[in-house]
C-alpha positions in Angstrom: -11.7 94.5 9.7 -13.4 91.1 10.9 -16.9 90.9 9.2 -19.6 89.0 11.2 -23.3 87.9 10.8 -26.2 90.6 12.6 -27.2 87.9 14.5 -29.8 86.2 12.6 -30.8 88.7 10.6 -29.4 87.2 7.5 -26.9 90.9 7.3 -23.0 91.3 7.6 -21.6 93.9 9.5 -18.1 95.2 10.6 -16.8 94.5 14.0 -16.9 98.1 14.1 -19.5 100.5 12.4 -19.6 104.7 11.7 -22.9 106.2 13.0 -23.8 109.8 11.6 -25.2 111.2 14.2 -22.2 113.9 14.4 -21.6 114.5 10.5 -25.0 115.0 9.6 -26.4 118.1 11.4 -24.2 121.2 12.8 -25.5 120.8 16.2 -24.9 117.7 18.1 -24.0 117.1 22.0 -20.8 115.8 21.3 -17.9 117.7 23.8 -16.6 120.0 21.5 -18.8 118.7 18.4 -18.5 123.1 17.5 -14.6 122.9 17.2 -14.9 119.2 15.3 -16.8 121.1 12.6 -14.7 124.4 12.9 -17.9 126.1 13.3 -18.7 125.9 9.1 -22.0 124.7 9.0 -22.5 125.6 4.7 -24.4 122.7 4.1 -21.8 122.2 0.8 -18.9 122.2 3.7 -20.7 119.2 6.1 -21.2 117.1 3.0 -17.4 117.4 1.8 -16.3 116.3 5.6 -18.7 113.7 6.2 -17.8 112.6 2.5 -14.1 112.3 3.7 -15.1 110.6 6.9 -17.2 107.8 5.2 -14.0 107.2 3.0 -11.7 107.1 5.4 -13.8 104.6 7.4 -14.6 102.7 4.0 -10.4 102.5 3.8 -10.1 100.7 7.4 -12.2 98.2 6.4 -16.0 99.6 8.1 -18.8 98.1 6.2 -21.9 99.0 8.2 -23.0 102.7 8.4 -26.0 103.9 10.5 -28.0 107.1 9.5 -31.7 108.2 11.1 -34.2 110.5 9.8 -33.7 113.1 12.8 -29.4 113.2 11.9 -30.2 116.5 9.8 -28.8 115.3 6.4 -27.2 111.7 7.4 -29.5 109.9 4.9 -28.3 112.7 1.8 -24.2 112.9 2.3 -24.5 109.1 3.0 -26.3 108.6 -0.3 -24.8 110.7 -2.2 -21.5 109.4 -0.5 -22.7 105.7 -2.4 -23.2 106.8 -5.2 -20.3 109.2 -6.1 -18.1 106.0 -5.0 -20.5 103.6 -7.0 -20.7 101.2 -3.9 -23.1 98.5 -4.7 -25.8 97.2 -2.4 -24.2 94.1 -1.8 -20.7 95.8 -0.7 -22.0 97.2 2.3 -25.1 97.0 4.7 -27.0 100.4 5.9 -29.2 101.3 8.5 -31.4 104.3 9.4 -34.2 104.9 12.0 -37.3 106.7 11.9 -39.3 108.1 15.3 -37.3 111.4 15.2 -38.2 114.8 13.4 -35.5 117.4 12.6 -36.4 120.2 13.6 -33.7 122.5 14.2 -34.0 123.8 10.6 -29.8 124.0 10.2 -29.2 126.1 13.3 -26.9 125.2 16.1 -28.6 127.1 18.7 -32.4 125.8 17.4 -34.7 125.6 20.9 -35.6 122.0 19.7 -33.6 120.4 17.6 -35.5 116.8 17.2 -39.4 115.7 18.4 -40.0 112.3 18.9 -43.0 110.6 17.0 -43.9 107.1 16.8 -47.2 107.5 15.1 -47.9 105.2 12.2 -48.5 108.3 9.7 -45.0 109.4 10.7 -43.3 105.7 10.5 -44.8 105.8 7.1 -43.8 109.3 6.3 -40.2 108.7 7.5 -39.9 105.3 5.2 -40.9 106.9 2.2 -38.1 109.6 3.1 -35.7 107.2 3.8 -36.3 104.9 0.8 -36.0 108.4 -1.2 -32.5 109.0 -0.2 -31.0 105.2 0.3 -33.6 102.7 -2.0 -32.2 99.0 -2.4 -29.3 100.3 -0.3 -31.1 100.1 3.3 -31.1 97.2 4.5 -32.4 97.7 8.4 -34.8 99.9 9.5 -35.4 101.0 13.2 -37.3 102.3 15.5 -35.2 105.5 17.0 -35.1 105.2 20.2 -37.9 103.2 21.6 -39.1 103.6 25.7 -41.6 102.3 27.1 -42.7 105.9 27.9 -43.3 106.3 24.1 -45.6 103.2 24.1 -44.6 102.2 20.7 -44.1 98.5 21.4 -48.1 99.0 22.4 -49.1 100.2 19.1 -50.7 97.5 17.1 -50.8 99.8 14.1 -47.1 100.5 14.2 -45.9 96.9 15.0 -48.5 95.4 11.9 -46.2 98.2 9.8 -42.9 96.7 10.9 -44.2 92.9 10.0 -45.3 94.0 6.8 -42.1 96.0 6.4 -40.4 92.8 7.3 -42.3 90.5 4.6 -41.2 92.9 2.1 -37.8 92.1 3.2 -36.4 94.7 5.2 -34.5 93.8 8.6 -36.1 95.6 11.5 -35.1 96.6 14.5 -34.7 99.1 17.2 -33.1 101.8 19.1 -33.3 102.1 22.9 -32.0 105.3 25.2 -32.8 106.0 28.6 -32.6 104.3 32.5 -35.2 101.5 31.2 -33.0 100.5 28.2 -33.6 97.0 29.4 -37.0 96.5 30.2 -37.6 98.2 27.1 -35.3 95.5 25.7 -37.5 93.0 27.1 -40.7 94.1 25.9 -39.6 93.8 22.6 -38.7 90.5 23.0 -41.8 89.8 23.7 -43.0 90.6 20.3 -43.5 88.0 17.5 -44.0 88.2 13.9 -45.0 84.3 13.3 -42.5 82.0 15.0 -39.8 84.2 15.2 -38.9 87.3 16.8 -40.5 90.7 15.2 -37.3 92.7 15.8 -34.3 91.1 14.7 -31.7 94.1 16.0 -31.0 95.8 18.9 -28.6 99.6 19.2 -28.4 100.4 22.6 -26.4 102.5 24.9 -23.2 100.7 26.7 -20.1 102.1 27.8 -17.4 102.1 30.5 -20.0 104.5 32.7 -23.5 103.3 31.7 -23.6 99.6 32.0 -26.7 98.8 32.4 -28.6 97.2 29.7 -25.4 94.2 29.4 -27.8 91.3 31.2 -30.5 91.9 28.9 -28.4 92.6 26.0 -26.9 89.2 26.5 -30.4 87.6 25.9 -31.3 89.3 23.3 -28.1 88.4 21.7 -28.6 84.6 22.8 -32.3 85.0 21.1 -30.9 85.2 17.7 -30.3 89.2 17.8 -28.1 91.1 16.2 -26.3 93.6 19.0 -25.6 97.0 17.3 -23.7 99.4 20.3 -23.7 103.2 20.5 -22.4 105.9 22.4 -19.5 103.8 23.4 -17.7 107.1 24.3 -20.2 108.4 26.0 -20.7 111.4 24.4 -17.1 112.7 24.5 -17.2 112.3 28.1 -14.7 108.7 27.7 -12.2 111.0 25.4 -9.4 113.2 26.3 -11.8 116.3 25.7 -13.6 115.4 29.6 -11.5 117.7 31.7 -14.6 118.3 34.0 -13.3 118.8 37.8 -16.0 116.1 38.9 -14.8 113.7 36.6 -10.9 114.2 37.5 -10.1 111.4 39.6 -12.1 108.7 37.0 -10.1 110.7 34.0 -7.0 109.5 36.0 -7.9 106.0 36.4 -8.8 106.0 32.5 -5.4 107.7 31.5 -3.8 104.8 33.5 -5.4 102.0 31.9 -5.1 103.8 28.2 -0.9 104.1 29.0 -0.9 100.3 30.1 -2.4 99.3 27.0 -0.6 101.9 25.3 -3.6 104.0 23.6 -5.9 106.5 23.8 -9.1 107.0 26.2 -11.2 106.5 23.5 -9.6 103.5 22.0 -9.8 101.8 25.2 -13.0 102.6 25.5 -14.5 100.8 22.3 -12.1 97.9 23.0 -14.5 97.6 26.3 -17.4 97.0 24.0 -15.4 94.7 21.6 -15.0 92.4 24.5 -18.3 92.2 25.4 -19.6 88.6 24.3 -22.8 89.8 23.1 -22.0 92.7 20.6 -21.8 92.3 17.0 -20.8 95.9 16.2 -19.9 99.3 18.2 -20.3 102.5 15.8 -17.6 105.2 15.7 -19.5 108.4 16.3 -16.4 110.7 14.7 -16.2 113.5 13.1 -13.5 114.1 11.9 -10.6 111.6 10.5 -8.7 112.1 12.8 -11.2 110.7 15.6 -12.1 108.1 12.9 -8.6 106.7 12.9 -8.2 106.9 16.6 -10.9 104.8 17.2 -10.4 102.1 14.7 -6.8 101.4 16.9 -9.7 99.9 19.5 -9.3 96.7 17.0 -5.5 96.0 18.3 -6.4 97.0 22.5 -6.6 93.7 24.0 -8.9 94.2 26.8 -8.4 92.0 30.0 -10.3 91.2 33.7 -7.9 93.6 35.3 -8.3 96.6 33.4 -12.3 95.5 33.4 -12.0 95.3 37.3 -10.1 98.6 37.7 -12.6 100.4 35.3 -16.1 99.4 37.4 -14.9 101.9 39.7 -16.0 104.5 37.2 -19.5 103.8 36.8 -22.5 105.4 37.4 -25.5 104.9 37.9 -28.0 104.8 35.1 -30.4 107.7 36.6 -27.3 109.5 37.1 -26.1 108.9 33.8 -28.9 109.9 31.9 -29.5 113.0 33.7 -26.0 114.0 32.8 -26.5 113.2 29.4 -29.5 115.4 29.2 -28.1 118.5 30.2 -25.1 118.4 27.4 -25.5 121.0 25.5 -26.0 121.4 22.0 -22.9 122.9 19.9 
């Protein structure tokens, strides 16, 4: 696995990262997320599976793992995932968010499973949370999913927090989700903590159907950010496990492309974001091994302009997207 600098953020990541989204919590909106986790949800169980999914990932070479404060127990399995293996700080970089609150409470079928709040009492809340679980092992800290909606990036409060944070020596960044990813993206660009940039990383959405932010993506990468990608399978819907009638004749043109290059949907799928010229890292979102190891062979799919060419005919666009997205259910 080809280790490369988060931009200028002074951190070292792995081409391709595992994000905990998925082994954290027993409800997630990954397609058949229920049947990934057998439906065992002892909180003893998730920790032994995530455990085996962090070393199986650690094995193929992944060196940067993202956790947030709304992933259920992310931050616990992953630390006490460090520290059973006795993997120093300077072996491997880490990265959580704050914005979220879990509150689903460990049930699958909660009626709200996360609240978004990007208040200053809960940014410090959430760091002294975070710094519980992962101390001198977290390295970047982000906003979780930043909009402009939210009006974060307008809260002088909140951005003074993240400069201090920064002065102390903490990388920090942010999340983006949503049809405005890149004006978002552009607004925190706009930000400055002295001469440089305020946030040094980026995690947004990209993927074969939601293409979107790439443009402004590519300038925050040519600003001196690091690129951190997610959802690169779109939620299960770029795996073999979208049989959905309406998506039928773009499942066909994916199954072509996957047999020419001789993988799998989702392989293919993270080798899109691989190529991309501006991304420093794409996360894994599996669950299991099995899915972990599937998508590492994304490293060997050489992507090319014709399989690129052939694949814009599956895109969507991003109000479409998003509204999709939205109405996955929770299992």
């Amino acid at each position: 696995m080809t280790l490369v600098p988060l931009g200028r953020s002074g951190l070292t990541v792995s081409r391709m990262g595992l994000g905990m989204a998925a082994l954290g919590r027993p409800g997630y909106i990954n397609l058949g997320h229920a049947d990934d986790l057998e439906r065992s949800y002892d909180v003893a169980d998730m920790q032994g599976r995530s455990h085996a999914v962090l070393d199986a990932a650690w094995k193929a070479g992944v060196r940067y793992f993202d956790a947030a404060r709304s992933y259920g127990r992310a931050e616990e399995f992953l630390a006490t995932w460090l520290r059973s293996r006795g993997i120093a700080p300077d072996e491997v970089t880490i990265g959580s968010k704050w914005g979220y609150i879990y509150t689903a409470a460990w049930h699958v079928d909660a009626k709200q499973h996360e609240i978004k709040e990007h208040s200053l009492a809960n940014l410090d809340r959430q760091m002294v949370e975070t710094r519980g679980w992962l101390g001198d092992h977290l390295d970047l800290y982000q906003i979780h999913s930043a909009t402009l909606e939210s009006r974060v990036l307008d809260n002088a409060s909140v951005i003074a927090r993240l400069g201090e944070l920064r002065e102390q020596g903490l990388v920090i960044g942010l999340s983006l989700s949503g049809a405005e990813q890149a004006q978002t993206l552009r607004r925190a660009l706009a930000l400055r903590h002295g001469p440089d940039l305020l946030f040094q990383t980026v995690q947004a959405t990209w993927n074969l159907l939601e293409r979107s932010a790439a443009p402004a993506l590519l300038e925050a990468h040519d600003a001196g950010m690091g690129v951190i990608v997610k959802e690169a399978l779109a939620n299960g819907r770029l795996t073999a496990r979208n049989d959905a009638p309406e998506f039928a004749a773009r499942r066909r043109r994916l199954d072509d492309c996957a047999r020419r290059h001789g993988c799998t949907i989702d392989a293919l799928a993270l080798a899109a974001v691989l190529a991309q010229p501006w991304a420093t890292t794409v996360l894994s979102g599996a669950a299991t091994v099995e899915q972990l190891q599937s998508n590492m062979k994304a490293l060997s799919v050489a992507w090319n302009t014709e399989t690129d060419t052939t694949l814009s005919s599956i895109v969507e666009q991003p109000d479409v997207y998003w509204s999709i997205r939205a109405g996955l259910p929770w299992n």
